[in-house]
C-alpha positions in Angstrom: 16.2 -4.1 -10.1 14.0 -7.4 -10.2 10.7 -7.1 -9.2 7.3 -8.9 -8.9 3.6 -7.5 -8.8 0.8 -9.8 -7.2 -2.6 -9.1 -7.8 -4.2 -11.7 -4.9 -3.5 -11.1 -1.3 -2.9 -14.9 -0.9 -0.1 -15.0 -3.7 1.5 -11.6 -1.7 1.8 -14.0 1.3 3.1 -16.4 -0.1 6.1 -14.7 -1.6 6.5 -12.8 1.8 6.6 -16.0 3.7 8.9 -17.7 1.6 11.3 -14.2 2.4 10.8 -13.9 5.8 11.9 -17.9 6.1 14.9 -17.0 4.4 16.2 -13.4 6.6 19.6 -14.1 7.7 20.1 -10.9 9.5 16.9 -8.2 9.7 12.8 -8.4 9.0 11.2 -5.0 9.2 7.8 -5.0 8.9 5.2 -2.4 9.5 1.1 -3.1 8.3 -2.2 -1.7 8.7 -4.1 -5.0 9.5 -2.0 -7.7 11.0 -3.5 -10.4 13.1 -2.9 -13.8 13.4 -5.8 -15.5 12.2 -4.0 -16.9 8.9 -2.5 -20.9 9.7 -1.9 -21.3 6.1 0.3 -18.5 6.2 2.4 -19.0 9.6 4.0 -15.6 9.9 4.1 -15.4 13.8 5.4 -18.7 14.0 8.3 -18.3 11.4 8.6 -14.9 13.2 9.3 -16.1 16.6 11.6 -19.2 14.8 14.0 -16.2 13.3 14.3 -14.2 16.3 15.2 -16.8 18.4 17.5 -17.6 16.1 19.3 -14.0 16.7 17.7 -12.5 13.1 16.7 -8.6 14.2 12.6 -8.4 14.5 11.2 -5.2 14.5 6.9 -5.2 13.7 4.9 -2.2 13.8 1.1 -2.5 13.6 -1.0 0.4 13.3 -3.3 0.2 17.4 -6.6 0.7 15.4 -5.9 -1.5 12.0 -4.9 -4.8 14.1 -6.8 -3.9 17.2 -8.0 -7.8 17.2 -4.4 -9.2 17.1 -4.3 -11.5 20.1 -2.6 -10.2 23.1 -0.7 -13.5 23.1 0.5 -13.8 20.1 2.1 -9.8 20.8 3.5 -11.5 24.2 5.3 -14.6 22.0 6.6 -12.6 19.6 8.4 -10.5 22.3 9.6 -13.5 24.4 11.0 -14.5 21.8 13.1 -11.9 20.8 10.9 -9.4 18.7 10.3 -6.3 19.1 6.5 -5.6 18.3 5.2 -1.9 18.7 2.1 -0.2 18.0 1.0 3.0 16.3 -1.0 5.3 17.7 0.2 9.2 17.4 -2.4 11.8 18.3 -5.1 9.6 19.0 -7.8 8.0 16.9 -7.6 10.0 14.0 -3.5 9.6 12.5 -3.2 5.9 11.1 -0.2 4.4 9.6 -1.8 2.9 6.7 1.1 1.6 5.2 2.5 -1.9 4.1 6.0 -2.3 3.7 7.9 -5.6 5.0 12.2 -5.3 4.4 14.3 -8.8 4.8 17.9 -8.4 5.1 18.1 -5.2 3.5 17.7 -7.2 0.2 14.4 -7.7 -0.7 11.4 -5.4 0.0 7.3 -5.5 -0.4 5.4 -2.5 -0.8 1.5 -2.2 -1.3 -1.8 -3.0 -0.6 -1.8 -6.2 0.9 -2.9 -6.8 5.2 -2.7 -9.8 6.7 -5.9 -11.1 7.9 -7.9 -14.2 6.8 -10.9 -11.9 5.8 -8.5 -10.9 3.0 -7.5 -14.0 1.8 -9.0 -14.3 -1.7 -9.3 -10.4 -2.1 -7.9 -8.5 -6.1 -4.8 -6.4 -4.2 -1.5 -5.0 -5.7 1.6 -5.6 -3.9 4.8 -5.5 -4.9 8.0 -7.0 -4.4 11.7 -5.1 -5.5 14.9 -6.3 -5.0 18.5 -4.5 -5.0 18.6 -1.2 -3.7 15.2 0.1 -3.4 14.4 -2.4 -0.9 17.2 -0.9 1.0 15.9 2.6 0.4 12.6 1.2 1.9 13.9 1.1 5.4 14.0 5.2 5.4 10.8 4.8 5.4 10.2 2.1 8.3 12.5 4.2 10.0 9.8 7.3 10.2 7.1 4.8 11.5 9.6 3.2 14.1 10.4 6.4 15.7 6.7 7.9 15.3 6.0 4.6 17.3 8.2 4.9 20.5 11.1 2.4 18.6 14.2 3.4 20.7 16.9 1.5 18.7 19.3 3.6 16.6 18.1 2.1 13.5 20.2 3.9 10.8 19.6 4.3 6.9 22.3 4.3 4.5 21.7 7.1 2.1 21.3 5.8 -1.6 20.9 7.3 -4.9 18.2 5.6 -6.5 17.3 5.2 -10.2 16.0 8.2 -12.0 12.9 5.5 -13.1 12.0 4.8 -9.5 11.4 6.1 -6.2 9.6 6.1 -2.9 6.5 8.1 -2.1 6.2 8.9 1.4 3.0 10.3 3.2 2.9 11.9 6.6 -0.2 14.4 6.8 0.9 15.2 10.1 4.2 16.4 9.9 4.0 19.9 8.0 6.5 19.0 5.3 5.2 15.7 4.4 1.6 16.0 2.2 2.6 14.5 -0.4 -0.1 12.8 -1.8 -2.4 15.6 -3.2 0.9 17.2 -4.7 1.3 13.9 -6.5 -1.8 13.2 -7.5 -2.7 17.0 -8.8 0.5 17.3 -10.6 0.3 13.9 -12.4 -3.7 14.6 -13.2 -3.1 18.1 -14.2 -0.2 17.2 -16.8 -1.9 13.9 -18.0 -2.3 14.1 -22.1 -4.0 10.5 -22.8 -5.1 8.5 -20.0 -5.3 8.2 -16.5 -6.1 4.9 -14.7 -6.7 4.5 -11.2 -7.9 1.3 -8.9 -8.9 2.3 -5.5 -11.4 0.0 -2.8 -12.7 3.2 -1.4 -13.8 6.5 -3.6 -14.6 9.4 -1.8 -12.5 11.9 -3.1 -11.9 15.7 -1.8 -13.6 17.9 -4.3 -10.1 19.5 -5.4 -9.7 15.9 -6.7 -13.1 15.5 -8.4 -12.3 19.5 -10.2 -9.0 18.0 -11.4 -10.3 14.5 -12.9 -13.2 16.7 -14.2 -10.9 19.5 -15.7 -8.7 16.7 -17.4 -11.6 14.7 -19.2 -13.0 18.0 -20.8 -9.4 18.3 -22.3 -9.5 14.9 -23.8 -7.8 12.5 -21.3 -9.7 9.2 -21.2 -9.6 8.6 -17.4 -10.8 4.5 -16.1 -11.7 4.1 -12.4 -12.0 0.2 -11.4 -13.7 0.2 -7.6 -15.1 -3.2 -6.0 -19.2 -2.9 -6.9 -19.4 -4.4 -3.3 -16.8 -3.7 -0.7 -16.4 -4.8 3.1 -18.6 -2.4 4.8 -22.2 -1.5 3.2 -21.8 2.5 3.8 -18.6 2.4 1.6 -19.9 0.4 -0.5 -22.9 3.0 -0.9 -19.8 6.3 -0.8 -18.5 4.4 -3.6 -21.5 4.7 -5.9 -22.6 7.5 -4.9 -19.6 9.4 -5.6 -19.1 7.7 -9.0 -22.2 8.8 -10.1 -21.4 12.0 -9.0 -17.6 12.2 -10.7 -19.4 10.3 -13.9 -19.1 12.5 -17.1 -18.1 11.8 -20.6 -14.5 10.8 -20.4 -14.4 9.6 -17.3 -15.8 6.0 -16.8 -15.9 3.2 -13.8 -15.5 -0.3 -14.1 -16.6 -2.4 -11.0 -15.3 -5.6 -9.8 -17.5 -8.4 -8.9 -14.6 -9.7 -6.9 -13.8 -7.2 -3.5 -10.8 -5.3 -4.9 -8.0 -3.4 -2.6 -6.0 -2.5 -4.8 -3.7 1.4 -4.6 -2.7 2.1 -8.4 -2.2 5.1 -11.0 -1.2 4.9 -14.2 -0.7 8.3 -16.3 -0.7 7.8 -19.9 1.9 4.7 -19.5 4.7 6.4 -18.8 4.2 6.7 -15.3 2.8 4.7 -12.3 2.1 4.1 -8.6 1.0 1.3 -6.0 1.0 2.3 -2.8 -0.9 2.1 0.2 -3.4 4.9 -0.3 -7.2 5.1 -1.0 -8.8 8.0 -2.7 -10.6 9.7 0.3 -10.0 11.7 2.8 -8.4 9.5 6.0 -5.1 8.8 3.1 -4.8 12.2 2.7 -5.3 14.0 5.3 -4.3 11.6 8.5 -3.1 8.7 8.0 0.5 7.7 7.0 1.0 6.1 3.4 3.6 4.8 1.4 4.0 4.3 -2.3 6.8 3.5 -5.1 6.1 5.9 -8.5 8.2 4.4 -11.2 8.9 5.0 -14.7 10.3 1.8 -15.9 8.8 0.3 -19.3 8.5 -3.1 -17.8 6.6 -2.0 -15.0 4.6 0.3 -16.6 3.7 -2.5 -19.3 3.1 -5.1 -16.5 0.9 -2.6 -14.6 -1.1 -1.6 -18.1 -1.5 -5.7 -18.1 -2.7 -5.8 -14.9 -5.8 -3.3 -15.2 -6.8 -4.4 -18.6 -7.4 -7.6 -16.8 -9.3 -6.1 -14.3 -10.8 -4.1 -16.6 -12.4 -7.2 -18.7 -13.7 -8.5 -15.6 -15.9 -6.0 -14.7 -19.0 -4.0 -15.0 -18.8 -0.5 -17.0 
């Protein structure tokens, strides 16, 4: 499987352009934050080009994430061809949070990253996978799609993916799908070394906090990298708070001078996660996430790489 991590959200759109200008046959896309405020980056434009040009368009934007996306720019997309939907199940509370864009089956993104110009020049983790997995990513489109109202019989071809890799999938409210808080206790629970974790938003249950806590007095060296500043001033404050809070010997926070948005875990390198989740309560409890856990050396190395960087660039 090839794949690609990008750290920048402008470097994420970029690759994701150049994919959607190639799709021959299908662009599935479903994201927190998309609006069309980004003329660099002409996705509704090259959107509209393909599905006129008979290339299946299916876009699901979460109702409260992309509340500002222009009326219009919804209207174009659909005369031309797309179909654009919006998530809103159960009301205000239930988001889908995640980021996941599929072209031809082939290639896949998973992450992070929105689209909106406020993000432009944020730190972010997406990643892009080729081969099967991206295939395997449509499942998960497919949960969103229907949640949404989609009425097409979009079907998924079942695949047996690598034993290295696969895809976490998030749905608090469907009763068989909390998957997050299994993941993250039974990785943090089981960690021997070190645990790394980059999040923009810290507000973390208390189970959370008595796990991280528990592990550190055992000897695991556990790094937290958070933004010192984020985009809203009552985050930002949540942030320190709770990391002065969660602050003990073993456990340490590194913050960014730059805004980061980043979704990792790394558990003593052998394995890790970028997803779409923040450590608080709205990603685990209501809304819907999505993450790929792999195993692969690479990877892991490359992700290692990756927070060392961000690491040496911040504050301890």
């Amino acid at each position: 499987m090839k794949y690609k991590f990008y750290t920048v959200s402008s470097k994420a759109w970029d690759a994701m352009l150049d994919a959607i200008k190639l799709a021959e046959k299908s662009i599935y896309w479903e994201c927190y934050i998309l609006l069309n405020d980004t003329p660099d980056h002409n996705f509704f434009d090259i959107l509209k080009e393909k599905a006129r040009q008979g290339v299946i368009v299916k876009i699901i934007a979460d109702a409260i994430g992309s509340f500002w996306l222009r009326s219009s720019a919804v209207d174009d997309l659909r005369a031309a061809g797309a179909e654009v939907l919006f998530f809103n199940h159960r009301g205000w509370f239930n988001r889908n949070h995640k980021k996941i864009l599929i072209i031809d089956e082939k290639i896949g993104f998973i992450g992070g990253v929105n689209i909106a110009k406020a993000h432009r020049h944020w730190l972010d983790l997406h990643l892009k996978v080729e081969g099967l997995i991206a295939r395997a990513l449509l499942k998960s489109f497919i949960k969103s799609y229907k949640i949404s109202g989609g009425k097409d019989n979009l079907v998924h071809q079942k695949i047996r993916l690598h034993r290295k890799i696969r895809i976490l999938d998030h749905l608090p409210f469907l009763s068989k799908s909390r998957n997050l808080r299994k993941f993250y206790i039974k990785h943090i629970n089981n960690a021997k070394d070190n645990i790394l974790i980059a999040t923009p938003y810290f507000a973390p249950h208390f189970w959370l906090i008595k796990a991280l806590k528990k592990a550190a007095c055992r000897g695991v060296k556990i790094e937290i990298i958070l933004p010192k500043e984020t985009d809203h001033k009552i985050i930002t404050w949540l942030n320190h708070f709770f990391a002065y809070w969660v602050r003990e010997r073993g456990i340490n926070f590194y913050f960014s001078p730059k805004m980061i948005h980043a979704k990792a875990l790394l558990v003593d390198d052998k394995e890790g996660m970028v997803g779409s989740n923040n450590i608080d309560a709205t990603s685990f409890d209501f809304n819907s996430e999505g993450g790929l856990v792999f195993k692969r050396k690479d990877m892991l190395k490359d992700l290692r790489k990756i927070f060392e960087n961000w690491k040496s660039n911040s504050q301890n």
